[in-house]
N, C-alpha and C positions, 0 to 999 in steps of 0.2 A: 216878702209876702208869700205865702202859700197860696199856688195855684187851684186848690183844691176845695180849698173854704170859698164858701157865695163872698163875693167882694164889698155886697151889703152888709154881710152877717161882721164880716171884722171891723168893720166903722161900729157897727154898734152894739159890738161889744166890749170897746173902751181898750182899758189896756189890761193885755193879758201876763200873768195868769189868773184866770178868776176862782178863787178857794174860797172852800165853805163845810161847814160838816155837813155830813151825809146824813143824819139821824136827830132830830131836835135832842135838846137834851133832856127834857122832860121824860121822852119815849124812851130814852138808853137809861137814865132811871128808873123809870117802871119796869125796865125788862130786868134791870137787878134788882128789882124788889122782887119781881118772879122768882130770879135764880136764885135769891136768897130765903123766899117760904119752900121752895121746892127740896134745898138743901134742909131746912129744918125739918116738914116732914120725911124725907130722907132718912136723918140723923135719930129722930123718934122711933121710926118705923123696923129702922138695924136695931136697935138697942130693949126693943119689946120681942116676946116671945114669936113674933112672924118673921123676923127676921133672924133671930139665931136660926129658923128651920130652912132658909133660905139655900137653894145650890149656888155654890162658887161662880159656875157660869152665868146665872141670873144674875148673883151682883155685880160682876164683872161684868156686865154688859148694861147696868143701872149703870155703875160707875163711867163707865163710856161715854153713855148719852149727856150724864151729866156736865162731864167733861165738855162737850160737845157745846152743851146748852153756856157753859161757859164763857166758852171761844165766841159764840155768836155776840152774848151782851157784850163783850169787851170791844170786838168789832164795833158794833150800834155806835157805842160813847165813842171812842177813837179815830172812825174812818172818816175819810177827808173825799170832797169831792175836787176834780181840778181840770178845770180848761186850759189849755192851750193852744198855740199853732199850730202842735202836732196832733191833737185830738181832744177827747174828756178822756178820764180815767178816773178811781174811785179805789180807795184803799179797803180791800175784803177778805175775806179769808183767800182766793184768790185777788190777781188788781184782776181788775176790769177793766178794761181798757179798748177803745174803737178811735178809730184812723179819721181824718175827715175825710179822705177819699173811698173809704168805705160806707161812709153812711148812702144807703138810698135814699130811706125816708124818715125823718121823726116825727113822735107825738109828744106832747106836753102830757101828764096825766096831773092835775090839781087831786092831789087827796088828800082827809081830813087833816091828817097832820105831817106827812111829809109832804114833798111835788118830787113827780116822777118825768125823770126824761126816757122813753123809750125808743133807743136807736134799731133801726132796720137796717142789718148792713146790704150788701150787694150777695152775698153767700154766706149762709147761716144763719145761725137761730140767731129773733134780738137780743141786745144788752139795753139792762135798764139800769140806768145809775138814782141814785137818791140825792137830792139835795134840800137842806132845811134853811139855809143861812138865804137873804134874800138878794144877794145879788148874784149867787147859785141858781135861783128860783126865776129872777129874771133872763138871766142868760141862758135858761132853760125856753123858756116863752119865745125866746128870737130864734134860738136854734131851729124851736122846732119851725117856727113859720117860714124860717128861711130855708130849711126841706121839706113844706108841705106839697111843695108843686114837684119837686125832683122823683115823685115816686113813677 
């Protein structure tokens, strides 16, 4: 048993690891139907007279962001949220990742379509991790109750 988790919080949190995706799927859908109208204008807009007049360094840096915008939907659909002994952690373009003897304080955030756990560590800025799956959602809800008072 880890010293460092509230002794409440590991009873009822069952048995660990608790995974779950990070982004409903519907949401990581919609963000590639973004990535996918933003590409077709894109693709219109190169191929019409505004874009043959286009400088190199502007489309190279369209193509960038694009790029960019990419990386994020595929994250959305693929990243994984996961509890353990040793912490949460969340697969992202970096991990994200917080200790449990780092956390001071958490907050639950319920939003419309994902639930947000926001960790406060003891030094540094918070980590928020995403969770959509509901037993993410709930082990979110205890977490945080079981550092409302540690702040």
């Amino acid at each position: 048993m880890n010293p460092s988790i509230p002794p409440t919080l590991l009873a009822e949190l069952g048995t660990l690891p608790v995974q779950g995706r990070a982004w409903p799927k519907a949401i990581a859908w919609l963000a590639w139907l973004v990535v996918i109208g933003i590409g077709l204008r894109l693709l219109l807009t190169a191929s019409g007279p505004h874009g043959q007049a286009a400088s190199p360094m502007i489309i190279g840096a369209i193509v960038l962001a694009y790029t960019g915008i990419i990386v994020m939907a595929w994250y959305m659909y693929h990243g994984q949220t996961t509890i353990t002994e040793d912490g949460i952690s969340q697969s992202w373009l970096f991990k994200r990742h917080i200790a449990w003897q780092d956390i001071r304080h958490a907050k639950f955030v319920p939003m419309l379509f994902s639930k947000r756990l926001i960790c406060f560590p003891v030094r540094g800025r918070p980590v928020t991790f995403q969770g959509s799956d509901q037993n993410v959602q709930v082990a979110f809800a205890r977490i945080a109750l079981a550092y409302r008072h540690k702040a």
